[in-house]
PDBQT receptor file of N, H, CA, C and O in Angstrom, charges set to zero:
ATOM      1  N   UNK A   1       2.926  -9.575  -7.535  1.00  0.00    +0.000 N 
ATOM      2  CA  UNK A   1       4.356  -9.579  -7.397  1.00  0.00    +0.000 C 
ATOM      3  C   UNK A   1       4.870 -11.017  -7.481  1.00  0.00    +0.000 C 
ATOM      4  O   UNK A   1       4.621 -11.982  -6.758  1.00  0.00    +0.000 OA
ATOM      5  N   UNK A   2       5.833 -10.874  -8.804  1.00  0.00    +0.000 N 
ATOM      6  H   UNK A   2       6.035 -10.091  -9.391  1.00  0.00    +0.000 HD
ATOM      7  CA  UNK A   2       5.728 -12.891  -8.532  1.00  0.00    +0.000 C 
ATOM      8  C   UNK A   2       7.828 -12.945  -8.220  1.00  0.00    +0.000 C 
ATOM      9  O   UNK A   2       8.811 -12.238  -8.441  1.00  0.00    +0.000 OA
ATOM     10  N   UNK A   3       7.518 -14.147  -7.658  1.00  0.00    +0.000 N 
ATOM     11  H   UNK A   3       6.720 -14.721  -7.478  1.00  0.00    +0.000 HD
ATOM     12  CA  UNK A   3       8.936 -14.070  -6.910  1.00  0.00    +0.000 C 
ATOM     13  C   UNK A   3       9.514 -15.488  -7.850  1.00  0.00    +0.000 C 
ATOM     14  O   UNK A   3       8.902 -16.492  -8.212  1.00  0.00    +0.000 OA
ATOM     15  N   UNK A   4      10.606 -15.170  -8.002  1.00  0.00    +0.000 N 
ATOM     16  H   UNK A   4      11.104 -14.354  -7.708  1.00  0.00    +0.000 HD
ATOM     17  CA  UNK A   4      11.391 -16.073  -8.642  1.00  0.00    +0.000 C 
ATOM     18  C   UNK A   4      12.512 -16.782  -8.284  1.00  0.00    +0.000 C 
ATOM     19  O   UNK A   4      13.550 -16.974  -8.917  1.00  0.00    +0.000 OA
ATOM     20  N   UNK A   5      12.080 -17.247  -6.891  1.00  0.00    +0.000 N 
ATOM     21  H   UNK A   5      11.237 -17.091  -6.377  1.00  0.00    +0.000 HD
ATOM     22  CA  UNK A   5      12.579 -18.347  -5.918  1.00  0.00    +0.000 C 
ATOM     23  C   UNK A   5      14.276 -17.890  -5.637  1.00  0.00    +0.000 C 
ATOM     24  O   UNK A   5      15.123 -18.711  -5.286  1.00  0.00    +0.000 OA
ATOM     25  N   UNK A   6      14.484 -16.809  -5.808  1.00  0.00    +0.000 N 
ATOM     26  H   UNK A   6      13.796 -16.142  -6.093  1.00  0.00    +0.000 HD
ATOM     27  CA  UNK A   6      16.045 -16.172  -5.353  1.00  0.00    +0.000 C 
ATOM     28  C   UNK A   6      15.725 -15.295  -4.372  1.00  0.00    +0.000 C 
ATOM     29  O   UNK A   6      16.549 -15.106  -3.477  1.00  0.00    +0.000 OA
ATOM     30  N   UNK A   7      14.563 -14.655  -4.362  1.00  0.00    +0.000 N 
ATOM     31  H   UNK A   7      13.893 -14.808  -5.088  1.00  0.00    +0.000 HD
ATOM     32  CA  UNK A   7      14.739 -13.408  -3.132  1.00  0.00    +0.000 C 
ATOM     33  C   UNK A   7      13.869 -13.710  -2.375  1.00  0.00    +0.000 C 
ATOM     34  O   UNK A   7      13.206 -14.597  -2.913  1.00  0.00    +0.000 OA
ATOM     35  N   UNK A   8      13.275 -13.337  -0.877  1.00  0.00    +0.000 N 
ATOM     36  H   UNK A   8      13.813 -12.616  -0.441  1.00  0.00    +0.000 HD
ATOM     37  CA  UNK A   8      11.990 -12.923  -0.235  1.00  0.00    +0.000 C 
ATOM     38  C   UNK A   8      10.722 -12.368  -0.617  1.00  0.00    +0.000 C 
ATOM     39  O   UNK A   8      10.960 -11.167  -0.482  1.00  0.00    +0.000 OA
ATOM     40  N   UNK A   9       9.492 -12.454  -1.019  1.00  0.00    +0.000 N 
ATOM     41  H   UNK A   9       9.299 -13.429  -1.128  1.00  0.00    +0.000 HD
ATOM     42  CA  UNK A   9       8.108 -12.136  -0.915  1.00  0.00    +0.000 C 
ATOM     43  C   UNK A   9       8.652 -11.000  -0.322  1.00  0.00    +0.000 C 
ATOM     44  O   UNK A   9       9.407 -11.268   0.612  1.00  0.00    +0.000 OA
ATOM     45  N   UNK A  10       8.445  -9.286  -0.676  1.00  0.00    +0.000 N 
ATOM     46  H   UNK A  10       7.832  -9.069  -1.435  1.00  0.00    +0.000 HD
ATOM     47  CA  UNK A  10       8.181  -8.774   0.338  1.00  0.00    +0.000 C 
ATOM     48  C   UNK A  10       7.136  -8.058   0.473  1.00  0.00    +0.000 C 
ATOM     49  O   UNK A  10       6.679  -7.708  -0.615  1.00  0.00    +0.000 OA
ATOM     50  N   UNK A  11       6.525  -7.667   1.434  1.00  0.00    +0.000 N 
ATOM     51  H   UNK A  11       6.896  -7.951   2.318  1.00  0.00    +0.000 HD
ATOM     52  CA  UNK A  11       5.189  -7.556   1.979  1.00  0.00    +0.000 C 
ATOM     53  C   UNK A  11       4.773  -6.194   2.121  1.00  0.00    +0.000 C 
ATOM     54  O   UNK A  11       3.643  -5.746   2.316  1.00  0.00    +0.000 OA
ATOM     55  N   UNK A  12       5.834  -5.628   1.995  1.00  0.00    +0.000 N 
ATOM     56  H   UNK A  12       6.752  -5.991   1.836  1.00  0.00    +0.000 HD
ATOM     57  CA  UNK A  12       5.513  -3.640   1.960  1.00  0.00    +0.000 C 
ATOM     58  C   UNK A  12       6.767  -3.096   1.375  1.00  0.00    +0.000 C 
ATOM     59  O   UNK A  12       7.904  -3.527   1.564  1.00  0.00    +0.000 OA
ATOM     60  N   UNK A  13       6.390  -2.059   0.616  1.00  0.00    +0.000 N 
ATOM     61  H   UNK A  13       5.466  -1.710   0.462  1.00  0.00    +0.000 HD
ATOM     62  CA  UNK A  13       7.283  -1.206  -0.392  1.00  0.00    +0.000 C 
ATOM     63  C   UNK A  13       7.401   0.097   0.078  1.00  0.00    +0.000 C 
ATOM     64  O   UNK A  13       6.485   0.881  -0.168  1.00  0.00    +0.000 OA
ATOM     65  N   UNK A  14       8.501   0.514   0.797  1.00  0.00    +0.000 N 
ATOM     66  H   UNK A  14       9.245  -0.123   0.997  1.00  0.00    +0.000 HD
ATOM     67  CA  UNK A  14       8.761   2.272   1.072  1.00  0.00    +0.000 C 
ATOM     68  C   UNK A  14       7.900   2.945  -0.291  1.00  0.00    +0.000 C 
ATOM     69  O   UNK A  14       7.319   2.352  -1.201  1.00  0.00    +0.000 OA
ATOM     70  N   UNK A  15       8.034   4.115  -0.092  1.00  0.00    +0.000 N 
ATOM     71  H   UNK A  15       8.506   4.597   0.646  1.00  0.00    +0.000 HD
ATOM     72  CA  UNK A  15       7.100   4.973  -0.640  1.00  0.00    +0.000 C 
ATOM     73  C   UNK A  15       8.678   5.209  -2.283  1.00  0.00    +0.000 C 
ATOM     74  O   UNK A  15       8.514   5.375  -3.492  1.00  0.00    +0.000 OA
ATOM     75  N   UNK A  16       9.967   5.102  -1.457  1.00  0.00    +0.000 N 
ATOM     76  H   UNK A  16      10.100   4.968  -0.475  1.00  0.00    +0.000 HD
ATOM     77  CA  UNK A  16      10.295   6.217  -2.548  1.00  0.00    +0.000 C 
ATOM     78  C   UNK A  16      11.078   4.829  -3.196  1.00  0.00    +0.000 C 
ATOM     79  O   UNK A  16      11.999   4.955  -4.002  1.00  0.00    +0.000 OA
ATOM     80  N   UNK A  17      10.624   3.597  -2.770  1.00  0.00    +0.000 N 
ATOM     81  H   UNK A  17       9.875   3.494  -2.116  1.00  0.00    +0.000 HD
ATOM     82  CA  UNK A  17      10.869   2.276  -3.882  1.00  0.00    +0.000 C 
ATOM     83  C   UNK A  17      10.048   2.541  -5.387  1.00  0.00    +0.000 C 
ATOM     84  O   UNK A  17      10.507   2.291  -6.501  1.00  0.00    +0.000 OA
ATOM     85  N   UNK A  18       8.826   3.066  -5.097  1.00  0.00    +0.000 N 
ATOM     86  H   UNK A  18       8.453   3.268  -4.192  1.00  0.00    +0.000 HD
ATOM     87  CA  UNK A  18       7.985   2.997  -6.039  1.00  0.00    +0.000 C 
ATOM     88  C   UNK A  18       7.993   3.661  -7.294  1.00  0.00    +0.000 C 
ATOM     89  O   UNK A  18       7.201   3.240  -8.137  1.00  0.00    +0.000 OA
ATOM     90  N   UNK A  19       8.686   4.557  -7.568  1.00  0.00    +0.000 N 
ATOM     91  H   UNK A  19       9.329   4.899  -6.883  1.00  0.00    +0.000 HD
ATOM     92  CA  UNK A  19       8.499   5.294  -8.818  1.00  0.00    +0.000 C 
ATOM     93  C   UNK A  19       9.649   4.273  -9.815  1.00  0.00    +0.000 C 
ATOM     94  O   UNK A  19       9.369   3.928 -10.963  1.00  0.00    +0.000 OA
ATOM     95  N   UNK A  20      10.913   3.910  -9.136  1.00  0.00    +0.000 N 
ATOM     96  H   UNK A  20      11.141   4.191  -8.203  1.00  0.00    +0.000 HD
ATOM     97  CA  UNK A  20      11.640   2.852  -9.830  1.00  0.00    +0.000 C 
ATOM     98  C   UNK A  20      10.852   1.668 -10.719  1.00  0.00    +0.000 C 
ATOM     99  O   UNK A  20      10.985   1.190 -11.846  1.00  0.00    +0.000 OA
ATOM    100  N   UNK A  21       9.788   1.427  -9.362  1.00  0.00    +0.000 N 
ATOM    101  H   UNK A  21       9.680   1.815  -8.446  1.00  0.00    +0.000 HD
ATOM    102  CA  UNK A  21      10.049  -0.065  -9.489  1.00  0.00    +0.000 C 
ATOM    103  C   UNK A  21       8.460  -0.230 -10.260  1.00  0.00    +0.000 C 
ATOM    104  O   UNK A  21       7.983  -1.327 -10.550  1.00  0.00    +0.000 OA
ATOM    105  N   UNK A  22       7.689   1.259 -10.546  1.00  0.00    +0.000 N 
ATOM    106  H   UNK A  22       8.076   2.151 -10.310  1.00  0.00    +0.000 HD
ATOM    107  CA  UNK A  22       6.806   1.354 -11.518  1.00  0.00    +0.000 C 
ATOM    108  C   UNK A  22       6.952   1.987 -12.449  1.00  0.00    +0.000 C 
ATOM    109  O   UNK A  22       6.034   2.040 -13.268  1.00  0.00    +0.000 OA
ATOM    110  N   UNK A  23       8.203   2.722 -12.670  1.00  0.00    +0.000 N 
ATOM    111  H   UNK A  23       8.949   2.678 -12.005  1.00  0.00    +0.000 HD
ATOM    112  CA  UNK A  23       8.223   3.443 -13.407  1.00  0.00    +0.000 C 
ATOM    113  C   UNK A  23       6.995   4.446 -14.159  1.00  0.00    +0.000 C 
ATOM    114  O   UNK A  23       6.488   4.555 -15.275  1.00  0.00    +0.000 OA
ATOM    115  N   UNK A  24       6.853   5.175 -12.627  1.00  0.00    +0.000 N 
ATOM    116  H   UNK A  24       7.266   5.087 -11.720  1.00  0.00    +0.000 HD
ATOM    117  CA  UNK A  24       6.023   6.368 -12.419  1.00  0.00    +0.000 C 
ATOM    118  C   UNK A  24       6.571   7.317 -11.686  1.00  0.00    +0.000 C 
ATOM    119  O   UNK A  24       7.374   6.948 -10.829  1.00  0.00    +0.000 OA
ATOM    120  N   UNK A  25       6.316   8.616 -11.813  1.00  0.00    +0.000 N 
ATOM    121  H   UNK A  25       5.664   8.916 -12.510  1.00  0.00    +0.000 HD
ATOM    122  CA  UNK A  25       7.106   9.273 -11.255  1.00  0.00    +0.000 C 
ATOM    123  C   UNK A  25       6.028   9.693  -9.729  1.00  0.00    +0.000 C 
ATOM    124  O   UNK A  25       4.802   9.582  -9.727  1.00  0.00    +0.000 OA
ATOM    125  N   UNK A  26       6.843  10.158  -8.579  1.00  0.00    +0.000 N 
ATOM    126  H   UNK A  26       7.839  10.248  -8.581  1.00  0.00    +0.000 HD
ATOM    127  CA  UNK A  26       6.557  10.328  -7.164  1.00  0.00    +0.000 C 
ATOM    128  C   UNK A  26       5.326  11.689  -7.341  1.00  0.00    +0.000 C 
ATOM    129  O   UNK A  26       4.588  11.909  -6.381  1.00  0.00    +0.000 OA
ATOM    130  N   UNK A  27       5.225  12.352  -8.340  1.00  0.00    +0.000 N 
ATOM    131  H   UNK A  27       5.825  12.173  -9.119  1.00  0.00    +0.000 HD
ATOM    132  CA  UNK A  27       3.734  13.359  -8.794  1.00  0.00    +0.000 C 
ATOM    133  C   UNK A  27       2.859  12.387  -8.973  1.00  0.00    +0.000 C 
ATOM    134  O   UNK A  27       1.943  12.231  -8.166  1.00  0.00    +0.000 OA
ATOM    135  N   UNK A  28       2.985  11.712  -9.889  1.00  0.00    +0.000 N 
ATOM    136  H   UNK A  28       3.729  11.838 -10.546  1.00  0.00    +0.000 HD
ATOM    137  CA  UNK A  28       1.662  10.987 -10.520  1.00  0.00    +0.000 C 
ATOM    138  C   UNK A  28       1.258  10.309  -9.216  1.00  0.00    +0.000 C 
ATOM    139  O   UNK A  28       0.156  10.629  -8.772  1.00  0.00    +0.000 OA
ATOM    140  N   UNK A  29       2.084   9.293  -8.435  1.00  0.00    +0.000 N 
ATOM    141  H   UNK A  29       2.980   9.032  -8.795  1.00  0.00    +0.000 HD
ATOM    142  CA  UNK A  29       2.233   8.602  -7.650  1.00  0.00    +0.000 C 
ATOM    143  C   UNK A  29       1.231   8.899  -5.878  1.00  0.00    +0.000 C 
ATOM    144  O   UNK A  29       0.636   8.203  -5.056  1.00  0.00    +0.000 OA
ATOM    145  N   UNK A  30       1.550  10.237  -6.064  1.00  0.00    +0.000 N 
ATOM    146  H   UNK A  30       2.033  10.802  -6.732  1.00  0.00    +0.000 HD
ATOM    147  CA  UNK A  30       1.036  10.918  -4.786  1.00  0.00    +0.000 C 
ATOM    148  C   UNK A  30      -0.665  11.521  -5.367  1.00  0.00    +0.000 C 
ATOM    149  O   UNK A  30      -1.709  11.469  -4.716  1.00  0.00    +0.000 OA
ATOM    150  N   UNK A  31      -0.530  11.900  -6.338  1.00  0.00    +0.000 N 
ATOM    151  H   UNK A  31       0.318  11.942  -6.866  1.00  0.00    +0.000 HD
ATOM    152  CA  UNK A  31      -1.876  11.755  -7.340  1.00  0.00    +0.000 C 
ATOM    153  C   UNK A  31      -2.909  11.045  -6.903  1.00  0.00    +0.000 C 
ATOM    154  O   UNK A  31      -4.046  11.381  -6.572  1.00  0.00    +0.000 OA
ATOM    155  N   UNK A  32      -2.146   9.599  -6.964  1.00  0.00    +0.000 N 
ATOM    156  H   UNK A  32      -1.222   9.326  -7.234  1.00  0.00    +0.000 HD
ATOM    157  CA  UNK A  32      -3.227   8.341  -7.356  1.00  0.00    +0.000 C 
ATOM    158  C   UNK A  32      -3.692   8.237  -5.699  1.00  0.00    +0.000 C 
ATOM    159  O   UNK A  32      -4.806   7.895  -5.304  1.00  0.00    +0.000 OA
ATOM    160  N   UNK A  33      -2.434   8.660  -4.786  1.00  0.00    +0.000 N 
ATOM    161  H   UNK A  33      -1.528   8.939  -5.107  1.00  0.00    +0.000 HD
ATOM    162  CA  UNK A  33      -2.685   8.258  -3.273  1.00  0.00    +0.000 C 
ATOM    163  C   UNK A  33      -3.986   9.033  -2.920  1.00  0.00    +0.000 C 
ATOM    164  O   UNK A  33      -4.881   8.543  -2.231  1.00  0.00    +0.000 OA
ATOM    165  N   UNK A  34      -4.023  10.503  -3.541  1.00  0.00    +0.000 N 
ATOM    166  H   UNK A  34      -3.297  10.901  -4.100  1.00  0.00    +0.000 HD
ATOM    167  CA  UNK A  34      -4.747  11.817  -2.907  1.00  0.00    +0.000 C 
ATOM    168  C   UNK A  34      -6.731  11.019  -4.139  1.00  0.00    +0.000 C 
ATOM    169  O   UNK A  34      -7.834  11.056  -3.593  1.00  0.00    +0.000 OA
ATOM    170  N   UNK A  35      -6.602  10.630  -5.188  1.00  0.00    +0.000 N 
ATOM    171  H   UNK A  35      -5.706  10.600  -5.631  1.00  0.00    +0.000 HD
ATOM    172  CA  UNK A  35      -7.484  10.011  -5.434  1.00  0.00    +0.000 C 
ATOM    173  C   UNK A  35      -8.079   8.802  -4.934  1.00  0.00    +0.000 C 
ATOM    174  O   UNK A  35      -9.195   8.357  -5.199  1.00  0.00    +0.000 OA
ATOM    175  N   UNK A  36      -7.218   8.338  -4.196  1.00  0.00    +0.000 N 
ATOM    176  H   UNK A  36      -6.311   8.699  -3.981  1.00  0.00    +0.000 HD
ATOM    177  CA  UNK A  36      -7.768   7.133  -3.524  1.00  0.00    +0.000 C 
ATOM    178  C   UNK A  36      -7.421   5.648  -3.982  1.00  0.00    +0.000 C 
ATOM    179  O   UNK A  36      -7.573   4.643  -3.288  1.00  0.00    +0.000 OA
ATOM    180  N   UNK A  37      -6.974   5.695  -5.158  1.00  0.00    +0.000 N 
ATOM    181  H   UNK A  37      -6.851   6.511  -5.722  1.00  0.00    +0.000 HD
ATOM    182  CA  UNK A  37      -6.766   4.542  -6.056  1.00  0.00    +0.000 C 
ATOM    183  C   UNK A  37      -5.051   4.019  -5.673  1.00  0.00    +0.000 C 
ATOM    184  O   UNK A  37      -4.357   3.375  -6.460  1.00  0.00    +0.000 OA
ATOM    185  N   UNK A  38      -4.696   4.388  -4.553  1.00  0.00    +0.000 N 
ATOM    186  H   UNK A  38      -5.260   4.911  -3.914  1.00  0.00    +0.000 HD
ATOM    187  CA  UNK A  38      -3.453   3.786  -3.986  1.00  0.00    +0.000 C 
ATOM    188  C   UNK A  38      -3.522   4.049  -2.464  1.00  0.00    +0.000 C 
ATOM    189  O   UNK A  38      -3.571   5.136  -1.888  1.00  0.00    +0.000 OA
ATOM    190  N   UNK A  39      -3.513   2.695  -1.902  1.00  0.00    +0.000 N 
ATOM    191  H   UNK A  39      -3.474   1.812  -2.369  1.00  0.00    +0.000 HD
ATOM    192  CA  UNK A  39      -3.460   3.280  -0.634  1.00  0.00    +0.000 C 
ATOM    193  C   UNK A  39      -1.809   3.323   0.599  1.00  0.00    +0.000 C 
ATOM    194  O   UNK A  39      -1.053   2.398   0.896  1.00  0.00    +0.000 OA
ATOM    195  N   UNK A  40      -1.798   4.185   0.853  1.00  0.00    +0.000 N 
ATOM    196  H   UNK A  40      -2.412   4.937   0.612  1.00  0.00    +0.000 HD
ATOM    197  CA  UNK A  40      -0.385   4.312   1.474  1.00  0.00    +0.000 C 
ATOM    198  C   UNK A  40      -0.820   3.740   2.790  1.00  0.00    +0.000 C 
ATOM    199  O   UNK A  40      -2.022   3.605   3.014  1.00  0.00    +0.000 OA
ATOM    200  N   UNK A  41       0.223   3.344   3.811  1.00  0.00    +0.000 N 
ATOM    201  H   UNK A  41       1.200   3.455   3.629  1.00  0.00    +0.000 HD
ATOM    202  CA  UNK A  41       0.046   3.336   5.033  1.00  0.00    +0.000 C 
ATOM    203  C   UNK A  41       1.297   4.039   5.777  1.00  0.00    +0.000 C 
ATOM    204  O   UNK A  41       2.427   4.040   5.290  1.00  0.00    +0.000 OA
ATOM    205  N   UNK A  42       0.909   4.741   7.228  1.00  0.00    +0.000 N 
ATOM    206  H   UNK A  42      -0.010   4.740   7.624  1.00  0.00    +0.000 HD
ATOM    207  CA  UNK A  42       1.851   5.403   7.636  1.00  0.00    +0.000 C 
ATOM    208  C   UNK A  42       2.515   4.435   8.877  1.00  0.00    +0.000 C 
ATOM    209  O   UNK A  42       1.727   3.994   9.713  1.00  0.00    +0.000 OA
ATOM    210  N   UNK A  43       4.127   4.068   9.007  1.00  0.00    +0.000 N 
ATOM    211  H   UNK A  43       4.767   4.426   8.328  1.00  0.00    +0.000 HD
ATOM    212  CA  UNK A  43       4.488   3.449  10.318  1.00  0.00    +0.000 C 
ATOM    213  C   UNK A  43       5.426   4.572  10.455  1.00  0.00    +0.000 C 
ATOM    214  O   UNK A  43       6.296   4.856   9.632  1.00  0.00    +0.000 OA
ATOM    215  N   UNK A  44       5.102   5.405  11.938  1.00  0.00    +0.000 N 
ATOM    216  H   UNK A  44       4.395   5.174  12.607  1.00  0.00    +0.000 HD
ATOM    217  CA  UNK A  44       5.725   6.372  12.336  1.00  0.00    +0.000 C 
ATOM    218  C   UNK A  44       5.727   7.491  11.471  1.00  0.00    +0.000 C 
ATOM    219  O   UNK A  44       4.665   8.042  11.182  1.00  0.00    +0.000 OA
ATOM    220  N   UNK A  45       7.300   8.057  10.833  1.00  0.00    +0.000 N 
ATOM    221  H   UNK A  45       8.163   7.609  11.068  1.00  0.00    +0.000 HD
ATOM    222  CA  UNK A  45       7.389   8.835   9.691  1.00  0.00    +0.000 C 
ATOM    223  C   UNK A  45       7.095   8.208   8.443  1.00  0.00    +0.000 C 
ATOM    224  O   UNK A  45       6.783   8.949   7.511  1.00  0.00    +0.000 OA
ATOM    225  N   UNK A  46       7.126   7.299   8.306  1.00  0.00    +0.000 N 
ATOM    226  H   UNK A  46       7.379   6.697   9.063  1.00  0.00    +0.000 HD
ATOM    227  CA  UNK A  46       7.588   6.309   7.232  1.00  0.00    +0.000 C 
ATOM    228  C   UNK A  46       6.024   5.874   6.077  1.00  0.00    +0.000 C 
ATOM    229  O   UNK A  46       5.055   5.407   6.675  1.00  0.00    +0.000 OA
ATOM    230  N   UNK A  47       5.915   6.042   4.669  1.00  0.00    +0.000 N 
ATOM    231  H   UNK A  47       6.702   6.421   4.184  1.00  0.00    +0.000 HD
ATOM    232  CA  UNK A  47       4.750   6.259   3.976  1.00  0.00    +0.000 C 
ATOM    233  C   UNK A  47       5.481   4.550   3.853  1.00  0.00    +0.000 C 
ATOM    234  O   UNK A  47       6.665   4.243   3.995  1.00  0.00    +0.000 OA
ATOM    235  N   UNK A  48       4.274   3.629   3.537  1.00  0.00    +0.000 N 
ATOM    236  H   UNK A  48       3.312   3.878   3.422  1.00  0.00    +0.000 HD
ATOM    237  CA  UNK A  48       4.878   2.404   2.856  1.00  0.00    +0.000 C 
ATOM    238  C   UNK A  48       3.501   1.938   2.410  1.00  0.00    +0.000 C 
ATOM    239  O   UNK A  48       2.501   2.146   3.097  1.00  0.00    +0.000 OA
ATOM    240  N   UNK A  49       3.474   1.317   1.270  1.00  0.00    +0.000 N 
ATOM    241  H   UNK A  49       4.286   1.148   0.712  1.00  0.00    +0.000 HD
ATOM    242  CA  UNK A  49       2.411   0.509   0.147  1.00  0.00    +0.000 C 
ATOM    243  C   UNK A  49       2.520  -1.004   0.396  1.00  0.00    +0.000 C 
ATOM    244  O   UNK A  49       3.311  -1.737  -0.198  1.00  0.00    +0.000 OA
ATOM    245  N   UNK A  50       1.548  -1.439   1.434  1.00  0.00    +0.000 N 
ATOM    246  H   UNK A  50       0.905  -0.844   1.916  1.00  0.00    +0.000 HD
ATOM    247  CA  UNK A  50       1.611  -2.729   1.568  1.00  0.00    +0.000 C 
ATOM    248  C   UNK A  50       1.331  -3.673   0.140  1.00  0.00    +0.000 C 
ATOM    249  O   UNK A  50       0.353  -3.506  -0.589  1.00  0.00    +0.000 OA
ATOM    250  N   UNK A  51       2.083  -4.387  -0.020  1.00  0.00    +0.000 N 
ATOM    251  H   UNK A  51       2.878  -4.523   0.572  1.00  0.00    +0.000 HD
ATOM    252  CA  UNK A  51       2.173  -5.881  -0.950  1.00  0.00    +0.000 C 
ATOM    253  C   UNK A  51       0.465  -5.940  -1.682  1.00  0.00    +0.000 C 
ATOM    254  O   UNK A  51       0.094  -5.392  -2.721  1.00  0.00    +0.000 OA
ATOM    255  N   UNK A  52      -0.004  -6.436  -1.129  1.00  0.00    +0.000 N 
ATOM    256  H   UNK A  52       0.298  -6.881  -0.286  1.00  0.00    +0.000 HD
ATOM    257  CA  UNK A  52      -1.412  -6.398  -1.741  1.00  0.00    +0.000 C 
ATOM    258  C   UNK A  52      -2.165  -5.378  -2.021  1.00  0.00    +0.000 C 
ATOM    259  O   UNK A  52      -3.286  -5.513  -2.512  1.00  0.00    +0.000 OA
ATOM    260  N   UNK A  53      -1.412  -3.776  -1.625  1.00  0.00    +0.000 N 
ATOM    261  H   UNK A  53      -0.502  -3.667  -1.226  1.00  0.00    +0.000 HD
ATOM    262  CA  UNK A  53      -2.713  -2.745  -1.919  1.00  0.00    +0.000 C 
ATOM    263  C   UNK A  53      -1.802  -2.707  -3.198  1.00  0.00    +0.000 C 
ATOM    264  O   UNK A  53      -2.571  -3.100  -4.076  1.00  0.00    +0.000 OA
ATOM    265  N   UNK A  54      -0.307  -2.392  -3.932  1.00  0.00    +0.000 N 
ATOM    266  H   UNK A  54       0.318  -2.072  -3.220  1.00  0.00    +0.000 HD
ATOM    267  CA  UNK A  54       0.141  -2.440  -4.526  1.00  0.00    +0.000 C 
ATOM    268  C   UNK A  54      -0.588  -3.468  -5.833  1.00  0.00    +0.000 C 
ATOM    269  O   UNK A  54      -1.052  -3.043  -6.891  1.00  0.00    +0.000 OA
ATOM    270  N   UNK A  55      -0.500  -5.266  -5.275  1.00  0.00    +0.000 N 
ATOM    271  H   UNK A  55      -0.122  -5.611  -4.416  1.00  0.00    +0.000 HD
ATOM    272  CA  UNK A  55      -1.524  -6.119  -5.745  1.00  0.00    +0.000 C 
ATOM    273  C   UNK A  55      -2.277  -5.523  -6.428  1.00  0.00    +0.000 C 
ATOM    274  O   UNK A  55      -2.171  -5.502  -7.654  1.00  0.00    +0.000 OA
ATOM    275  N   UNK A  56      -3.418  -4.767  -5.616  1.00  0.00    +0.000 N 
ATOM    276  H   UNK A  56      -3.504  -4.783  -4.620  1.00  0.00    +0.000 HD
ATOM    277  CA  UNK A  56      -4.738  -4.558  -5.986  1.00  0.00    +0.000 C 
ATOM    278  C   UNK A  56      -4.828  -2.683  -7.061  1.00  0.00    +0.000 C 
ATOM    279  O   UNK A  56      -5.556  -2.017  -7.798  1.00  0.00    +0.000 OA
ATOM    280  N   UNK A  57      -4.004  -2.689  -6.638  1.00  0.00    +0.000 N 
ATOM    281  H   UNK A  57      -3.413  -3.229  -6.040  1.00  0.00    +0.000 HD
ATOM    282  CA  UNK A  57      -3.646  -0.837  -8.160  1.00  0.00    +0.000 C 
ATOM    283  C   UNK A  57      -3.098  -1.720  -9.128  1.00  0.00    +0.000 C 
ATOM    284  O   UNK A  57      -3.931  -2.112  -9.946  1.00  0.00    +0.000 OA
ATOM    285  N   UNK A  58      -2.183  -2.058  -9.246  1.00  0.00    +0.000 N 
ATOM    286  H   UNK A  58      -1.507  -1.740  -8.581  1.00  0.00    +0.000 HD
ATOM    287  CA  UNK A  58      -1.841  -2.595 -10.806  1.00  0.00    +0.000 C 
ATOM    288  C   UNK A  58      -2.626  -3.621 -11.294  1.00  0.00    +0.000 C 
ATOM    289  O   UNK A  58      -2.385  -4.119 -12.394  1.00  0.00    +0.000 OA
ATOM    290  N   UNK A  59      -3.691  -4.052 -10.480  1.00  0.00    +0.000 N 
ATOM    291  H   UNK A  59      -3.886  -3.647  -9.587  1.00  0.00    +0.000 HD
ATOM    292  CA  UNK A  59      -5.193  -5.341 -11.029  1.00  0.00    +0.000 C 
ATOM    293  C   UNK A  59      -6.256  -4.201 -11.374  1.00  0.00    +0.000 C 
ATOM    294  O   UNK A  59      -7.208  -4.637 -12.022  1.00  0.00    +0.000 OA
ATOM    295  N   UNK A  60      -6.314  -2.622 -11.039  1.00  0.00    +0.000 N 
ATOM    296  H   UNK A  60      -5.541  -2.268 -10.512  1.00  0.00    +0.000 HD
ATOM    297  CA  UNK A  60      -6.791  -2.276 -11.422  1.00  0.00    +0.000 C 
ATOM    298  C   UNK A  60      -6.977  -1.504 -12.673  1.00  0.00    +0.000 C 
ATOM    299  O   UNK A  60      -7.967  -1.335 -13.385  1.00  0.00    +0.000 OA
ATOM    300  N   UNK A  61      -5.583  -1.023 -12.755  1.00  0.00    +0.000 N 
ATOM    301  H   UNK A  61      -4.779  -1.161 -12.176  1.00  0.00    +0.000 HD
ATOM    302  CA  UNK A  61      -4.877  -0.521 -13.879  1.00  0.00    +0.000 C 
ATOM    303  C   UNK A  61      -5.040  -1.309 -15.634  1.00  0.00    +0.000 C 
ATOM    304  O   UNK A  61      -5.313  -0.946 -16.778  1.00  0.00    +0.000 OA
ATOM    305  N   UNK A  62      -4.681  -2.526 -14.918  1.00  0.00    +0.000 N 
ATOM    306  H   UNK A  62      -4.459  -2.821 -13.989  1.00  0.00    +0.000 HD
ATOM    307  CA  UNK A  62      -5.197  -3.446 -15.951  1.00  0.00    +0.000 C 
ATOM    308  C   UNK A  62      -6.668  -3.807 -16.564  1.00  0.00    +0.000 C 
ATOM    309  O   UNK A  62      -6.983  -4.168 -17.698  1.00  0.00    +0.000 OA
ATOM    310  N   UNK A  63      -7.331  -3.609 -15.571  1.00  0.00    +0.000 N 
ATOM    311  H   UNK A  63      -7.075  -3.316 -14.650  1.00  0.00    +0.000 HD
ATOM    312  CA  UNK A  63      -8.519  -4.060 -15.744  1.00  0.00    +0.000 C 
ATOM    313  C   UNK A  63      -9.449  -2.852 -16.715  1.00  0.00    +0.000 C 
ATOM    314  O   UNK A  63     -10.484  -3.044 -17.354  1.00  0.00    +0.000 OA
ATOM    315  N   UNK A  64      -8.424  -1.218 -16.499  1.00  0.00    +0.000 N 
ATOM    316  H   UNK A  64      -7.584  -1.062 -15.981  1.00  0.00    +0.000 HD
ATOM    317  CA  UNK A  64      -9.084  -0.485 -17.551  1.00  0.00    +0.000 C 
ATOM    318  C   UNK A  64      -8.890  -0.569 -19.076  1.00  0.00    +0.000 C 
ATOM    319  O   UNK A  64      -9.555   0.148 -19.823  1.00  0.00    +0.000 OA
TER     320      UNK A  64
């Protein structure tokens, strides 16, 4: 995630940021969670994709 000195680093992504901001849709998305190859974390109700597991799926994605 590279920051371009106008906004905040941020460090965890709600769950329903993600299909925007990968342009993937929330099926595929919950897919990759139930395969293992994304890891969610739960605070309270709340699903959120910390910064680096995010990091580490799209380093993997690439790497195929």
């Amino acid at each position: 995630m590279k920051n371009n000195g106008t906004e905040p680093t941020k460090l965890a992504y709600g769950f329903s940021e993600l299909p925007a901001r990968l342009s993937l849709g929330r099926s595929t998305l919950y897919e990759e969670v139930k395969a293992g190859r994304l890891k969610l974390t739960k605070v309270g109700k709340r699903s959120i994709v910390l910064a680096d597991d995010l990091s580490e799926f799209l380093a993997r994605l690439r790497a195929k």
